[in-house]
C-alpha positions in Angstrom: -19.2 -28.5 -15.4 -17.3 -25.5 -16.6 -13.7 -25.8 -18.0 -11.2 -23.9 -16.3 -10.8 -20.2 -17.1 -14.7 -20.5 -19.1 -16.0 -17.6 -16.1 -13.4 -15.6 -16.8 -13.5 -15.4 -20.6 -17.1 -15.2 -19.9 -15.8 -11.9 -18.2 -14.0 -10.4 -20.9 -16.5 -11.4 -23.6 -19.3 -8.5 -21.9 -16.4 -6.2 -21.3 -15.4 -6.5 -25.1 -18.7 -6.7 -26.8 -20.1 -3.5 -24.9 -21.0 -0.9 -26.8 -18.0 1.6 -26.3 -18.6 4.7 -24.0 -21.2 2.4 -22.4 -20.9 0.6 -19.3 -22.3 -2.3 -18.3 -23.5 -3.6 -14.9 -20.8 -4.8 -12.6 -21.0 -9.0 -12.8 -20.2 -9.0 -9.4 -21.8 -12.6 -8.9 -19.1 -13.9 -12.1 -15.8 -11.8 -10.6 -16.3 -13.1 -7.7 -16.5 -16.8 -9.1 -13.3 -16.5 -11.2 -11.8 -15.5 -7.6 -13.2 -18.5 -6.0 -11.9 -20.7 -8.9 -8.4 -19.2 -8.1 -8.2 -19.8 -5.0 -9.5 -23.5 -5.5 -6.4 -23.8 -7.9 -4.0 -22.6 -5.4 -5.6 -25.2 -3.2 -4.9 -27.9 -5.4 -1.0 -26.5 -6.0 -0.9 -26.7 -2.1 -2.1 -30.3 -1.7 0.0 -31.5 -4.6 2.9 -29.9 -2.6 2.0 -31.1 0.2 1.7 -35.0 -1.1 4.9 -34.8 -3.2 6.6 -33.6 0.3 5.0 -36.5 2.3 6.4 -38.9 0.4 10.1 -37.6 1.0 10.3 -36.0 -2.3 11.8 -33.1 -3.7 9.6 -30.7 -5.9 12.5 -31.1 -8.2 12.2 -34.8 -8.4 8.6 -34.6 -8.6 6.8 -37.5 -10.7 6.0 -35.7 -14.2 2.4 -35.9 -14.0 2.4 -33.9 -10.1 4.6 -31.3 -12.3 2.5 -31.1 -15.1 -0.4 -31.2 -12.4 1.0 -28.1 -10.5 1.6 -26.1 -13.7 -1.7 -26.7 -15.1 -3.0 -25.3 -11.9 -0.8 -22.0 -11.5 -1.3 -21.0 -15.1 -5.2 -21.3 -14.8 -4.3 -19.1 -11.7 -2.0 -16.4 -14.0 -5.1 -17.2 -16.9 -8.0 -16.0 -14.9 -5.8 -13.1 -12.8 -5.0 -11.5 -16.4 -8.8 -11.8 -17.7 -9.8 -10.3 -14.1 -7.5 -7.3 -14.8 -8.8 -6.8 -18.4 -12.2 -6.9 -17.3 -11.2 -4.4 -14.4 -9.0 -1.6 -16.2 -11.7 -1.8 -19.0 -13.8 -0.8 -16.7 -11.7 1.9 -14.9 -10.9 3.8 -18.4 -14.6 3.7 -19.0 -15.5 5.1 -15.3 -12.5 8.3 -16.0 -14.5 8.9 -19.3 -17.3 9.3 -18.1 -15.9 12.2 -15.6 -14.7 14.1 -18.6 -18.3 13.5 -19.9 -21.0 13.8 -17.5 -19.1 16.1 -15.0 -18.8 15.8 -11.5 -22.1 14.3 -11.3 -22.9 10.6 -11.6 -26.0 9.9 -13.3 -28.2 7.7 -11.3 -28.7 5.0 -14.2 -24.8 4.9 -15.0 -24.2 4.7 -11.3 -26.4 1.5 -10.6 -24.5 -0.1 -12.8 -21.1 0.5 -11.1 -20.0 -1.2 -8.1 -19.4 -0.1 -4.7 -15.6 0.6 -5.1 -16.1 2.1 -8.7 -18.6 4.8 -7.7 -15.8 5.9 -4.7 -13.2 5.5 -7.8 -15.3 8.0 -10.0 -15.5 10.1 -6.8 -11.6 10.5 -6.0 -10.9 11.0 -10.0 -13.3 13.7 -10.0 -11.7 14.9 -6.7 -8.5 15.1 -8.8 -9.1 17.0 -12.0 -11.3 19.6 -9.9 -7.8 20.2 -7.9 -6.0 20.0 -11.3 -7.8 22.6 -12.6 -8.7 24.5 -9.5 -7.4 28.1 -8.8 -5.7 27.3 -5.8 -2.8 25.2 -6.2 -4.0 24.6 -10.1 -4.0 25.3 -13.4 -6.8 27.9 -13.2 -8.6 26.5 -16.2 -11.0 24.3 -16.9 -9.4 21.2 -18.9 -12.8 19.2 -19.4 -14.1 21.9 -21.5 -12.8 20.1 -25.1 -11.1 16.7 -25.6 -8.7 18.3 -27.8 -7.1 21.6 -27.6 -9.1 24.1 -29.1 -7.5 26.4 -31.9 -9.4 29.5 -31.0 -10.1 30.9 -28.0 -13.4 32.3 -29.0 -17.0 30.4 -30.6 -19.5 32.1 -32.7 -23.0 30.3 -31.6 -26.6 31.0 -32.3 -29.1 31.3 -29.7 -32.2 28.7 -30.0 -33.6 29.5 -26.6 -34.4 33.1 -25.2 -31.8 33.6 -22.3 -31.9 37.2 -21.7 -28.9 39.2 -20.7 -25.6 37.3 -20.0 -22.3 39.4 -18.6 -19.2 37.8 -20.2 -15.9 38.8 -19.0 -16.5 41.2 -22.4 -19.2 43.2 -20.7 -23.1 42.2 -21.3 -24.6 39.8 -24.2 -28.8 40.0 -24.7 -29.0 36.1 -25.4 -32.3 37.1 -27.6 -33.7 33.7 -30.2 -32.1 33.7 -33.1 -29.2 36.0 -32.4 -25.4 35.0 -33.1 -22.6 36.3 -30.7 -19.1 35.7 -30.5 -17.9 34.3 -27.0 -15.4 33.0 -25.0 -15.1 29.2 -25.2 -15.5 28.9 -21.7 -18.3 30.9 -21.2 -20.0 29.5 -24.1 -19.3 25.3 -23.4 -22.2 25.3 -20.8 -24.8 27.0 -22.7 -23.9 25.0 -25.5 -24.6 21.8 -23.0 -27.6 22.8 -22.1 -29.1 23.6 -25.8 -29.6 27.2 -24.5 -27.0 28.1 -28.2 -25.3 25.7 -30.8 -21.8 26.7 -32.4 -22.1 28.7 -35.9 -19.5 26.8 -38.1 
């Protein structure tokens, strides 16, 4: 037999030892256990309640050990609600990082291993920053391009696969193998994604 608040440390033992930027399957089988286990603790405080009032008692003038009963109860309640919402904000943090990067598509492999209300949670994030950054009623720029600000507006990259031409807001670029062109940030993060150029440093 398990001692009480064992599932949930089991909880925030996977979260922790993950690998960071990682996310691992959603223990929906173990959440739902340390809920169950709640709920038989608030059971218990209700019975003990309910004796101590049978007899005619006060809770105030409750015998010490239906006090220390009822508190050992509640805080295994508090105990295993904390170590649910570690294990769930962990996991939130880790779903809005993955928006900034992977995009607004969910990889199939990362998204089996979210839940049900975690894939609708990456969804309405995603919703978000693309109305953020959106030219109607936004920014007009697009924020996931860099972590951190960038301090120049332009890149110098290499081309290592043969493009052909590419119209920049500068007028027309011949991405030809082995060429190095100057370019706007913007215009250059999503060849620089897809391997198409690498930045010259």
């Amino acid at each position: 037999m398990s001692n009480f608040g064992d599932k949930a440390a089991t909880l925030v033992q996977d979260i922790s030892q993950s690998e960071k930027g990682t996310i691992p399957p959603y223990n929906d089988e173990l959440v739902r256990a340390v809920v169950d286990e709640s709920n038989e603790h608030h059971r218990s405080i209700l019975r003990l309640i309910g004796d101590i009032q049978e007899q005619g008692t006060s809770l105030d003038a409750a015998a010490p050990e239906d006090a220390a009963a009822i508190l050992v109860h509640h805080q295994a309640v508090l105990r295993n609600k904390r170590a649910l919402l570690v294990y769930l904000n962990e996991r939130a943090d880790r779903v809005r990082a993955l928006r900034w990067e992977v995009g607004t598509a969910l990889p199939e492999d990362l998204g089996e291993s979210l839940s049900h209300s975690e894939r609708g949670y990456f969804q309405q994030y995603s919703a978000l920053v693309n109305r953020y950054q959106g030219r109607r009623g936004g920014v007009g720029i697009n924020i996931t391009l860099d972590p951190t600000p960038p301090k120049e507006h332009k890149v110098q990259v290499r081309v290592l696969q043969e493009r052909g031409e590419l119209v920049t807001r500068d007028g027309t670029v011949d991405l030809a193998k082995n060429t190095v062109h100057l370019l706007w940030r913007d215009e250059a993060q999503p060849l620089i994604t897809e391997g198409v150029v690498e930045m010259v440093v």
